[in-house]
PAZAPA-4460 file (N, C-alpha, C; in steps of 0.05 Angstrom, whole numbers, plus 32768, in hexadecimal, padded with zeros to 4 digits):
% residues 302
    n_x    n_y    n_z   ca_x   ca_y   ca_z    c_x    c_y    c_z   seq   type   mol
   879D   86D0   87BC   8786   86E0   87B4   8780   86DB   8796     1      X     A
   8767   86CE   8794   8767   86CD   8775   8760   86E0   8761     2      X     A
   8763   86DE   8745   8756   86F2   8739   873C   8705   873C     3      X     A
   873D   8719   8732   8724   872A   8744   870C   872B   872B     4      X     A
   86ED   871C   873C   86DD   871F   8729   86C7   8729   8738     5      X     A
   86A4   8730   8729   8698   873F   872B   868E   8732   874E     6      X     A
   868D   871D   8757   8686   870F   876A   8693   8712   877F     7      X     A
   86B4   8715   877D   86C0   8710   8796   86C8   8721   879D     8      X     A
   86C3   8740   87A7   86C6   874E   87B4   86CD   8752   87CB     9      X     A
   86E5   875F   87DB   86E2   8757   87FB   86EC   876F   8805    10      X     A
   86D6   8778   8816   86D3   879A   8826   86E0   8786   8841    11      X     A
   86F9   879D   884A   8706   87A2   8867   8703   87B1   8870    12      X     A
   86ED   87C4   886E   86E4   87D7   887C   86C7   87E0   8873    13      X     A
   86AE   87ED   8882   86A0   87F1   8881   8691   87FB   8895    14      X     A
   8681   881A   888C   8679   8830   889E   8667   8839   888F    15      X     A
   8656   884E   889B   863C   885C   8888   864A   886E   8874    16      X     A
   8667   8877   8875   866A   8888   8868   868C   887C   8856    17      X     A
   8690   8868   8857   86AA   8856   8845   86AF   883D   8841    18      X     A
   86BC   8835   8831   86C1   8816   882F   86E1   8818   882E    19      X     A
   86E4   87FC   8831   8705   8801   8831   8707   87E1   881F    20      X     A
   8714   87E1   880A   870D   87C1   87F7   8726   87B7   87F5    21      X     A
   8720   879D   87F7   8749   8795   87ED   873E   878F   87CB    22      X     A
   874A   87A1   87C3   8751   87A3   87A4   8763   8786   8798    23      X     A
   8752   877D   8784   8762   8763   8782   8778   8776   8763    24      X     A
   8790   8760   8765   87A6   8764   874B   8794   8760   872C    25      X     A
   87A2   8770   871D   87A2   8774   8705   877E   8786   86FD    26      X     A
   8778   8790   8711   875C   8792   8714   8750   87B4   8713    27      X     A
   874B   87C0   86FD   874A   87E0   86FD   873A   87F0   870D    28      X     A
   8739   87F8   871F   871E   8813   8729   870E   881C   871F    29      X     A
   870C   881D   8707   86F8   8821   86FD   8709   882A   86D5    30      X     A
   86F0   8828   86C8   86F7   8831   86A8   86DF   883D   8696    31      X     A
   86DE   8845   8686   86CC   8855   8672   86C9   883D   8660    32      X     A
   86D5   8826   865A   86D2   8811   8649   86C0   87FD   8655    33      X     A
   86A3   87F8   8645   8694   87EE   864E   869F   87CA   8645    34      X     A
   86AC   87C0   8633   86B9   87A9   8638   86CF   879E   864C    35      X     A
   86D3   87B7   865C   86E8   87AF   8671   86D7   87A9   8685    36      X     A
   86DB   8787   868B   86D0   8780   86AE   86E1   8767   86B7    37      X     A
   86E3   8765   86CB   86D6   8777   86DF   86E6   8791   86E3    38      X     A
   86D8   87A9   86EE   86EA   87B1   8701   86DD   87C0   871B    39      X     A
   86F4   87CC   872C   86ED   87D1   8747   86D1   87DB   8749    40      X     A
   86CB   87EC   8739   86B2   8800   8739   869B   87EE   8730    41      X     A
   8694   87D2   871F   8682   87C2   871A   8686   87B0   872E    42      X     A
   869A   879F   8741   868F   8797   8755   867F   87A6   8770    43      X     A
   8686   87C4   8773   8677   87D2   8784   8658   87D6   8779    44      X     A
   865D   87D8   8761   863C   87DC   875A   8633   87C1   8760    45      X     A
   863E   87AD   875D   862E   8790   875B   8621   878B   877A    46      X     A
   863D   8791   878C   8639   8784   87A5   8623   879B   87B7    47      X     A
   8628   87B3   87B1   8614   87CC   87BD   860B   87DF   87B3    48      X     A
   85FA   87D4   879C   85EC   87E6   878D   85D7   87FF   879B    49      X     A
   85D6   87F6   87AF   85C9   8810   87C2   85D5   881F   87D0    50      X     A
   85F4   881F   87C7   860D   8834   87D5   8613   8840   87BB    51      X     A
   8610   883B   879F   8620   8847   878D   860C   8861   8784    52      X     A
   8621   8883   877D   8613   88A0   8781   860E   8894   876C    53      X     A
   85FD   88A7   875D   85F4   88AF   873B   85FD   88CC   8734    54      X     A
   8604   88DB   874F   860C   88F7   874B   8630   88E8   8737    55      X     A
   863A   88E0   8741   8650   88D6   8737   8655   88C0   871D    56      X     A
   866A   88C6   870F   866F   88B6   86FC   8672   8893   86FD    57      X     A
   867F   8895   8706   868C   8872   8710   8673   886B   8721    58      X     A
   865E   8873   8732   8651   8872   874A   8661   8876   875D    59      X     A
   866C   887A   8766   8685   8877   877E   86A0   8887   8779    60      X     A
   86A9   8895   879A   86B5   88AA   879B   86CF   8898   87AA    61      X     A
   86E4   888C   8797   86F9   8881   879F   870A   8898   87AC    62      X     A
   871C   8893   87C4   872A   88AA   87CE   8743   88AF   87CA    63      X     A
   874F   8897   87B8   8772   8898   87B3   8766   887F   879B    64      X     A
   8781   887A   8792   8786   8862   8779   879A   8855   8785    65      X     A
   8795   883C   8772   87A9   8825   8778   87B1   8825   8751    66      X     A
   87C7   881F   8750   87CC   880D   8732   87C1   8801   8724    67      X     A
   87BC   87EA   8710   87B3   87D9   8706   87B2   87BD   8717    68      X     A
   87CF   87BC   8716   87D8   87A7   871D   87E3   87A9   873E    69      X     A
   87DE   87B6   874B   87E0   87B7   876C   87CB   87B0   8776    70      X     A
   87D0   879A   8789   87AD   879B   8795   87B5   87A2   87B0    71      X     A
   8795   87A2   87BE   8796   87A7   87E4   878E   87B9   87E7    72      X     A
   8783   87D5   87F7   8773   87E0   880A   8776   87F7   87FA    73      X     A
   8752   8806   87F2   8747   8819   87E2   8733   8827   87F0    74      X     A
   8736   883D   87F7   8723   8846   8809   8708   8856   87F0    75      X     A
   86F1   8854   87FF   86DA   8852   87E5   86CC   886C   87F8    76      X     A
   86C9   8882   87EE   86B4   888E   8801   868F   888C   87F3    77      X     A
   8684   8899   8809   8664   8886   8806   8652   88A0   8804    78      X     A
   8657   88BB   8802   8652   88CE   87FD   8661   88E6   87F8    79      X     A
   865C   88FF   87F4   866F   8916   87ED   867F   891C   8807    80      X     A
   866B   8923   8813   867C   892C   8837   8694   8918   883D    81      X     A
   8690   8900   8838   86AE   88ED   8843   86BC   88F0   8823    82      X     A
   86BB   88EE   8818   86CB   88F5   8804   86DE   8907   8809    83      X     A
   86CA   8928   8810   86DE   8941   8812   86EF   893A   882E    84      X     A
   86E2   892B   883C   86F4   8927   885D   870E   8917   8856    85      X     A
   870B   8900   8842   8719   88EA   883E   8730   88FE   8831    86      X     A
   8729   8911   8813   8741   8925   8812   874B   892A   881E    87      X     A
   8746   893C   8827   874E   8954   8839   8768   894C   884E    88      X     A
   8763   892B   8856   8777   8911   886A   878E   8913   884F    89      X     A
   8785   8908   8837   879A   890B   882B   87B0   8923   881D    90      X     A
   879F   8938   881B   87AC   8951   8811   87C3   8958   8829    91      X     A
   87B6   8951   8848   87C1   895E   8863   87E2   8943   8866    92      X     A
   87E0   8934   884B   87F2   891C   885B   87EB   8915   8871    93      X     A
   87D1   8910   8876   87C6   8905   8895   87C7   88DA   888D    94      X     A
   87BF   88D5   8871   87BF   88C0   8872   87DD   88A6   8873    95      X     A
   87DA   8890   8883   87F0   887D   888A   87E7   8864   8877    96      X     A
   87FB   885F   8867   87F6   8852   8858   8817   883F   8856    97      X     A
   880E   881E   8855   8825   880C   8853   881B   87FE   8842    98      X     A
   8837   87F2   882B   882E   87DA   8813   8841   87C5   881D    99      X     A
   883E   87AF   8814   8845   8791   8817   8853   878E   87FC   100      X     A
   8870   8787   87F3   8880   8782   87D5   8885   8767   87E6   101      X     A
   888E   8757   87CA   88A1   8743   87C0   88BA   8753   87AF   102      X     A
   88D4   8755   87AE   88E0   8769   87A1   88FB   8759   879F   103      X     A
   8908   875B   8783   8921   8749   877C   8939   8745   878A   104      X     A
   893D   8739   8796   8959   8738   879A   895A   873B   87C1   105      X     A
   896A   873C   87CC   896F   873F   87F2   8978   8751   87ED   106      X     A
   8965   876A   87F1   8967   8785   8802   8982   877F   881F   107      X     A
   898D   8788   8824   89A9   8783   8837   89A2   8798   8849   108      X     A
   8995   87AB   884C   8989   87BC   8863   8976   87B9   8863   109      X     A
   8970   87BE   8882   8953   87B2   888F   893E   87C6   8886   110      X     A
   8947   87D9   888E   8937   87FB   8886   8947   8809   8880   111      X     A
   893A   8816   8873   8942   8833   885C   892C   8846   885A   112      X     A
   893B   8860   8853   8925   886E   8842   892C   886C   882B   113      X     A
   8925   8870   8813   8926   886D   87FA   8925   8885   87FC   114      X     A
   892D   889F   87EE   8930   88BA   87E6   8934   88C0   87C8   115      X     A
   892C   88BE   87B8   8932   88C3   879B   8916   88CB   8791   116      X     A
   8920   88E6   8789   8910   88FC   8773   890A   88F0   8760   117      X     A
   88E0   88E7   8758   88D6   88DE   8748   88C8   88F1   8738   118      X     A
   88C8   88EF   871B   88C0   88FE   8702   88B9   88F3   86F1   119      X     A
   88A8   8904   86E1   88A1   88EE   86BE   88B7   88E6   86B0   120      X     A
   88B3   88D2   8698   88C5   88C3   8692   88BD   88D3   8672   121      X     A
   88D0   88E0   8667   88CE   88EF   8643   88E0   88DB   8638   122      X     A
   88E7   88C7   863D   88F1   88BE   8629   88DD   88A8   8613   123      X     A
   88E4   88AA   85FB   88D8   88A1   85E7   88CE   8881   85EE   124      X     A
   88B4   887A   85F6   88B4   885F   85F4   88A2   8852   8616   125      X     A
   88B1   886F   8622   88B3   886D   8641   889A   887C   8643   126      X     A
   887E   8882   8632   886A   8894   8642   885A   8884   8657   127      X     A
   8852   888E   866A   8841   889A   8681   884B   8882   8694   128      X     A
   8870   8880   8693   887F   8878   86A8   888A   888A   86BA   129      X     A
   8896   8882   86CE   88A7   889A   86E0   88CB   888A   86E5   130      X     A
   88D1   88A8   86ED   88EE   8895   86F3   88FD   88AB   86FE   131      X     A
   8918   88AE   870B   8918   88BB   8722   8934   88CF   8715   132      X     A
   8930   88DE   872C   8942   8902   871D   895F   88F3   871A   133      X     A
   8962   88FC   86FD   897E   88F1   86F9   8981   88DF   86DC   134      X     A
   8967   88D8   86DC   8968   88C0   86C4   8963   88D3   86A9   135      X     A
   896C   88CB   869C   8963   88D7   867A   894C   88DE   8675   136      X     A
   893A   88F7   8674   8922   88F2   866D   8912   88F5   8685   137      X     A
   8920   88F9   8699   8918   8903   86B2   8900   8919   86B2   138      X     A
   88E5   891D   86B4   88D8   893F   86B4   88D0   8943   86D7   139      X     A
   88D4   895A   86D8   88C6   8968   86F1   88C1   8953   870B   140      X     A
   88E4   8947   8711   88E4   8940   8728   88E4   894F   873E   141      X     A
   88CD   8939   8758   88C1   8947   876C   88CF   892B   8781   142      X     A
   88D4   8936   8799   88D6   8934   87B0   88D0   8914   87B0   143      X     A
   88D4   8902   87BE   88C7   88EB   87C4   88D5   88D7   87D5   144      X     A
   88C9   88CC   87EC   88CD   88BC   87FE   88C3   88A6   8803   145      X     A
   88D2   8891   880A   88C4   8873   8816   88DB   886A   8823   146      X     A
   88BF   8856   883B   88D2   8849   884E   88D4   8835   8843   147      X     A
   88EB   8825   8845   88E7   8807   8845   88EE   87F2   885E   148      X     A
   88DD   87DF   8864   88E9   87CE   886D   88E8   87B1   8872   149      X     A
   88FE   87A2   8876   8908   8785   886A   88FC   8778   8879   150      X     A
   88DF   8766   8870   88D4   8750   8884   88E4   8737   887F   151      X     A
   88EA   8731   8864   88E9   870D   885C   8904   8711   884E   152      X     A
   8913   86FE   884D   8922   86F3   8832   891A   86D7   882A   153      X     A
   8915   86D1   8815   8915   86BE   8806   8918   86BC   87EF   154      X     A
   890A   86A2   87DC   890E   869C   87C6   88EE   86A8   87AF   155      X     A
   88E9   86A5   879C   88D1   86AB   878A   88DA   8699   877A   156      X     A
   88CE   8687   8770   88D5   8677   8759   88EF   866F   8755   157      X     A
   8902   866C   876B   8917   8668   876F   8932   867B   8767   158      X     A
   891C   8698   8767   8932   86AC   876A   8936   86C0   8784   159      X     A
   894D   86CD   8787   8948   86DC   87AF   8937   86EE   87A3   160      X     A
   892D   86EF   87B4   8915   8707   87C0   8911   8710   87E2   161      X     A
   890B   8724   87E1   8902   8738   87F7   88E4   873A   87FA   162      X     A
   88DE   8734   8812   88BE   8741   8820   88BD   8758   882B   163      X     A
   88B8   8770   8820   88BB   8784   882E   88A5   8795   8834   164      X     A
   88A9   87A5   8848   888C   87BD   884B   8899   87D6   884D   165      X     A
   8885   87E3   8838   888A   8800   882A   887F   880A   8833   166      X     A
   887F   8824   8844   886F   8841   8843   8875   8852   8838   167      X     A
   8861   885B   8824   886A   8878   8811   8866   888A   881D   168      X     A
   887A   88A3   8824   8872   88BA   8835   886A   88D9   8822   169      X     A
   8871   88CB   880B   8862   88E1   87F7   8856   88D4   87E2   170      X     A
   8845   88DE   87CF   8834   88C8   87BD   8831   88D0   87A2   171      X     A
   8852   88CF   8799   8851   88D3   877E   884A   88B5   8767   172      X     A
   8842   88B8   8754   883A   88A7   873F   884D   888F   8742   173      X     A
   8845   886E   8740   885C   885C   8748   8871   885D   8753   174      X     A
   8870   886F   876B   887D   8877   877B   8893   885C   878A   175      X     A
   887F   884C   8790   888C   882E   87A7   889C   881E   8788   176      X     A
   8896   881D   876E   889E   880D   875D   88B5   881E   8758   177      X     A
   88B3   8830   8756   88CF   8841   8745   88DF   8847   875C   178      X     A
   88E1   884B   8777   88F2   8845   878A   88FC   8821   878B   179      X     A
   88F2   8814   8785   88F7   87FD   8798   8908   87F0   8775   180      X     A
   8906   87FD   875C   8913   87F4   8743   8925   8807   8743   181      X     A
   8930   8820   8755   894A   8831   8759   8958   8826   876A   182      X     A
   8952   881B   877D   8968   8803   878D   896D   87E7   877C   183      X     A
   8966   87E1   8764   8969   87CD   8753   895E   87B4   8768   184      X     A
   894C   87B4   8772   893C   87A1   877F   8920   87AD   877D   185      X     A
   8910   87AA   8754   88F8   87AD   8750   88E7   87A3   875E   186      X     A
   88CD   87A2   8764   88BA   8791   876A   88B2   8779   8752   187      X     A
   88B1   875C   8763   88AE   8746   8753   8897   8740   873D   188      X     A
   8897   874A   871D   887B   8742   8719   8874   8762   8706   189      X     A
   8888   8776   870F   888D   878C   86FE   8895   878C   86E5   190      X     A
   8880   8792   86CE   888F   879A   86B8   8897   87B0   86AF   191      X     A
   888A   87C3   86BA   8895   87D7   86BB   88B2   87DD   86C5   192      X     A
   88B0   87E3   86DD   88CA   87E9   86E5   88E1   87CF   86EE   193      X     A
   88D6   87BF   86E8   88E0   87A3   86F1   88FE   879C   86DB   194      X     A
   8914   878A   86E9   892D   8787   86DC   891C   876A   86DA   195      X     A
   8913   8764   86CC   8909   8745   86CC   8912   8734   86B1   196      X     A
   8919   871E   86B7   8918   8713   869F   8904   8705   8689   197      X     A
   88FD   86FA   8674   88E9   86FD   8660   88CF   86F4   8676   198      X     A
   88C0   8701   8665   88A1   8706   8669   8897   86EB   8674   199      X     A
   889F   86D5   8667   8892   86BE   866E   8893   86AF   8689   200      X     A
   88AF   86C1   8696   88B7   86B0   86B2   88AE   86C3   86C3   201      X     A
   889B   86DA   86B3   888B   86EB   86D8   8877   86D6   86DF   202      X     A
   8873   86E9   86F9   8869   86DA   8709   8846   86DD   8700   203      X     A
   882C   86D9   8713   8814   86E1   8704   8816   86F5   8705   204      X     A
   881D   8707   871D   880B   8724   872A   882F   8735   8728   205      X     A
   8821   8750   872B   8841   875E   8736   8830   875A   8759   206      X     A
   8850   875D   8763   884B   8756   877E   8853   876D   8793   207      X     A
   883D   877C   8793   883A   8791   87A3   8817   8798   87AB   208      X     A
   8818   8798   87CA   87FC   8799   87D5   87F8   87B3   87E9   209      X     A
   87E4   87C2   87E6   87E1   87DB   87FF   87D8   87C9   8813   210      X     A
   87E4   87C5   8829   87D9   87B1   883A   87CF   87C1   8850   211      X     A
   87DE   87D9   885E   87CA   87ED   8871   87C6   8803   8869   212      X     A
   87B3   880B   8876   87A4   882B   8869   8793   8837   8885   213      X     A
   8799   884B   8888   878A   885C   889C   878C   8883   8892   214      X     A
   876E   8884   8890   8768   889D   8898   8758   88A5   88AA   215      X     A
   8767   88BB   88B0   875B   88C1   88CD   8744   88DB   88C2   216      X     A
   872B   88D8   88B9   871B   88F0   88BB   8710   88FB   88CE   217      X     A
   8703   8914   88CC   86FD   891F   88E4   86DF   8916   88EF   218      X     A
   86D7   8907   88E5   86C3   88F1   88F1   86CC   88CF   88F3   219      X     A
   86D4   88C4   88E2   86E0   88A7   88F6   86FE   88A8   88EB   220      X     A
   870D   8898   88F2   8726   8888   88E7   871D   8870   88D9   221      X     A
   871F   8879   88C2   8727   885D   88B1   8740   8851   88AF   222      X     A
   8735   8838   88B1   874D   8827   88BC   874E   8804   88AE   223      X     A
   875F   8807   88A2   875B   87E8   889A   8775   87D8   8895   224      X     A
   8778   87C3   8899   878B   87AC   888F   878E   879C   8882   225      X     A
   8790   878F   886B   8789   877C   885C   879B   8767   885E   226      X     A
   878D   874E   8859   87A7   8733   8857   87BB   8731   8842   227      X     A
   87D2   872A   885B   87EC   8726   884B   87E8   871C   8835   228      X     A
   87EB   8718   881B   87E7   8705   87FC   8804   86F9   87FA   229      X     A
   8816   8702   880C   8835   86F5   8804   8836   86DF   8810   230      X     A
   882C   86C4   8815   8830   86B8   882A   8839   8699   8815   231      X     A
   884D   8692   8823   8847   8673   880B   882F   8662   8811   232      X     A
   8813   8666   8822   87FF   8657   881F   87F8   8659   8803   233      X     A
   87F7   8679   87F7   87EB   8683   87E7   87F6   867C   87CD   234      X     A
   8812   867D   87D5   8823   8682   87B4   883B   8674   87BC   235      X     A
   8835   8657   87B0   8853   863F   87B3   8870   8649   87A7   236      X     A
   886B   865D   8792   8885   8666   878A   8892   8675   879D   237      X     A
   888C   8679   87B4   8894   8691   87C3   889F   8684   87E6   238      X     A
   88B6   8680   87E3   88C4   8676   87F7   88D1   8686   880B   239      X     A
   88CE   868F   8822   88DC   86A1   8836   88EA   8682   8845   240      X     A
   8902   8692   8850   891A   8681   885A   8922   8693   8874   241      X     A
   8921   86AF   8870   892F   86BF   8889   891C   86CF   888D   242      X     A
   8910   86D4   88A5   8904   86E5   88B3   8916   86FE   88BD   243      X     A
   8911   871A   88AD   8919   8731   88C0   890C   8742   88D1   244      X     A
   88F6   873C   88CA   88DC   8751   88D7   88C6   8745   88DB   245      X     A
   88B6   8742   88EC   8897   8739   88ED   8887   8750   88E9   246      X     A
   887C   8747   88D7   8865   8752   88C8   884C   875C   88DF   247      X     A
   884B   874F   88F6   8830   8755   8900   8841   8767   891C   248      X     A
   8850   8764   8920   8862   877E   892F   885C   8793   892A   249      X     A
   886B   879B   890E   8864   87AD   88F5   8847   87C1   88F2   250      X     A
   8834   87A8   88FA   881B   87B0   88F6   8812   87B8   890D   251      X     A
   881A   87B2   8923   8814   87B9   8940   881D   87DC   8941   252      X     A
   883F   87E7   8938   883B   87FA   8936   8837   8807   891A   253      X     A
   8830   8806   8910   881D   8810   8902   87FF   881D   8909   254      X     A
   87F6   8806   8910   87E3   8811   8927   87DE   8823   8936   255      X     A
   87F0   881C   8947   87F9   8830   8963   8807   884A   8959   256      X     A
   8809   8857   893C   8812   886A   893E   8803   8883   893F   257      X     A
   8803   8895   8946   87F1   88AE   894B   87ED   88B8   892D   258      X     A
   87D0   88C4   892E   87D2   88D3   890D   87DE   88E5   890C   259      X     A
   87ED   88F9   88FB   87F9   8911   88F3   87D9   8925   8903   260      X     A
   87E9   8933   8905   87DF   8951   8912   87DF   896A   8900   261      X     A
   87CB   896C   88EE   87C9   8985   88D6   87D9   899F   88DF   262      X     A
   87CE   899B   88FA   87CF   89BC   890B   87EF   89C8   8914   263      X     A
   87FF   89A5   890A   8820   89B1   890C   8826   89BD   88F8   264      X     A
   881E   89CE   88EC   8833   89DC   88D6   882F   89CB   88BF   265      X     A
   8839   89DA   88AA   883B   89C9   8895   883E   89A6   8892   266      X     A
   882B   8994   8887   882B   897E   8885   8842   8975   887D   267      X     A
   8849   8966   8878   886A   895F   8873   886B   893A   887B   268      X     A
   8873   892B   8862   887B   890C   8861   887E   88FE   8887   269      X     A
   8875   88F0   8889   8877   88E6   88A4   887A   88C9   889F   270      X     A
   888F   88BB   88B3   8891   8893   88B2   8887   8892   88CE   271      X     A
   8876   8872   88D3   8874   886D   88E4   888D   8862   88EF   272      X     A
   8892   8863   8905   88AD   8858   8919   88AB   8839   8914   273      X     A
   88C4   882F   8911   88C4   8817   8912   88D7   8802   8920   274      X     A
   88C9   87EB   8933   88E4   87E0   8948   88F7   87DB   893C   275      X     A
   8903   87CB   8955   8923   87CE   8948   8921   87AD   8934   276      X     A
   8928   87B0   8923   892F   8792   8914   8949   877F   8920   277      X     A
   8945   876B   8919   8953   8755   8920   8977   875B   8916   278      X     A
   8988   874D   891F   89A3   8758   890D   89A3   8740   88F3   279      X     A
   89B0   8748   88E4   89B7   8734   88CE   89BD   871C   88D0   280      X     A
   89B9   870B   88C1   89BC   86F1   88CB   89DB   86EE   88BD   281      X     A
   89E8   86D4   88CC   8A06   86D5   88C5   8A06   86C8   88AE   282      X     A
   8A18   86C3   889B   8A24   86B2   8885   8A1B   8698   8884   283      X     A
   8A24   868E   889F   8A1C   866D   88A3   8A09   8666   88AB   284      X     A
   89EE   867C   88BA   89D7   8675   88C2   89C5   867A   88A4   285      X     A
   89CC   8685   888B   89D2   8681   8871   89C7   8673   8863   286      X     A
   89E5   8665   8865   89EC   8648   8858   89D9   8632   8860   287      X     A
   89D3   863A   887B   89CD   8623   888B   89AB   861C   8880   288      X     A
   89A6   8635   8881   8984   863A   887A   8980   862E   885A   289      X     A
   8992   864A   884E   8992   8633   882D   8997   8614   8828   290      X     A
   89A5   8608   8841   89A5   85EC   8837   898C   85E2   8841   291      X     A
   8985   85E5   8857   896D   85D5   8860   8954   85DF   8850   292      X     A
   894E   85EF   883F   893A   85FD   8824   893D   85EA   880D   293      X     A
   895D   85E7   8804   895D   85DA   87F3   8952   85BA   87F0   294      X     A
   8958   85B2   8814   8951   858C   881A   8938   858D   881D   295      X     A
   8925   85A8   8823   890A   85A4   8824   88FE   85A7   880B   296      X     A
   890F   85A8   87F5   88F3   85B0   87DC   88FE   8595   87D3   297      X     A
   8905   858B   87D6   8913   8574   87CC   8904   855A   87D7   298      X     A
   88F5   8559   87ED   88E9   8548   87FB   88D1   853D   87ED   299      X     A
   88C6   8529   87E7   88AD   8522   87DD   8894   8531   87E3   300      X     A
   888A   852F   87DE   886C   8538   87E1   8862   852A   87F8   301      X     A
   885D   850E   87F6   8857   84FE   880A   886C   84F8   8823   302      X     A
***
């Protein structure tokens, strides 16, 4: 995916009343600084200037955020009424939401929940970071959950790395970064919470994507999927060697899972079910893989 400019915009979804955009990396939602461009909110005016409100600031009633530097699926509402509908999914925890990481090191379980209490970060140096109950400087840790689980092992610039897919089941502030840098396997490309070494050997992007998104309002289900960006078509530094999970399995249930039900009682964190994964691969099926990686990068071009 290349850098995001005022031209290349790309809606995965579209209805009379939402858009759903894959948000490209390093790329803001919008800003008050009229020398900042592009961003999300000037390619929507560019590409549908006869969708953007004037009742509204930005023109456009975004329904959640993404980071700076995260790209992949932003749901855009197209008037007030889906807006309040598009809430209302999120206040009820009705919305299912999965991201796509690159993340340091071989994760050694397939799935997990991640469970660690996330709060502001008071320490001197550390403002408008987070980091989890326990650490120095800890404020007003709250509750927080994610699934993880292990699609890929490979290499990134010839260091191990993990392909994994995250669902956050609660949606506190860098929630998927500051879990996935408490297992000391940051996401690749993090400076923030990332154990990385000097600045010059990151990678372009941090490497984390919202790849599904569904809300279910009480007039349609929005529903969207965006393309994988991890793939080595895309990005030659990025070598997978062991398959643990297929990704489009994954997405099948995902799919197939039923929305939350408001009317049970208190809303409360929910994961989609997930099949059973493959078992670990042995020592010598390993070795075996790392040698035949090593004789292939080694091979000529021609």
């Amino acid at each position: 995916m290349e850098p995001g400019r005022i031209e290349n915009l790309s809606v995965v979804y579209q209805s009379p009343d939402f858009l759903v955009v894959n948000k490209h990396w390093d790329l803001r939602i919008d800003s008050k600084m009229w020398r900042e461009t592009p961003t999300l909110q000037k390619q929507l005016r560019h590409h549908f200037p006869e969708l953007a409100d004037p009742d509204t600031y930005y023109g456009f009633r975004f329904c959640h955020q993404l980071d700076f530097s995260t790209s992949g699926a932003l749901c855009v509402a197209l008037n007030k009424a889906a807006a309040g509908s598009a809430y209302k999914c999120f206040k009820e925890r009705r919305v299912t939401k999965a991201y796509l990481a690159l993340v340091r090191g071989h994760v050694q379980e397939n799935r997990m929940t991640i469970n660690y209490a996330i709060g502001r970060n008071s320490t001197e140096g550390r403002a408008h970071t987070m980091c989890i109950e326990g650490t120095l400087g800890c404020e007003n840790p709250k509750p927080s959950l994610t699934e993880l689980v292990v699609l890929e092992h490979g290499l990134y610039a010839g260091d191990p790395v993990s392909k994994v897919l995250l669902q956050p089941l609660t949606g506190r502030t860098h929630q998927l970064r500051v879990h996935c840098s408490a297992l000391s396997h940051p996401v690749v490309g993090d400076l923030t919470y990332g154990q990385a070494p000097d600045q010059e050997d990151q990678p372009f992007r941090m490497m984390l994507h919202a790849f599904y998104l569904r809300i279910p309002t009480h007039t349609e289900r929005v529903e969207a999927c965006t393309p994988d960006p991890f793939v080595p078509a895309l990005d030659a530094c990025w070598s997978p060697h062991t398959l643990v999970q297929s990704l489009d399995q994954l997405v099948q249930v995902l799919k197939a899972a039923p929305d939350p039900d408001p009317t049970e009682g208190s809303p409360g964190p929910r994961s989609t079910p997930m099949p059973p994964s493959k078992p670990r691969e042995t020592e010598a099926q390993r070795s075996s893989c790392l040698q035949w990686l090593s004789e292939w990068t080694l091979e000529p071009d021609n």
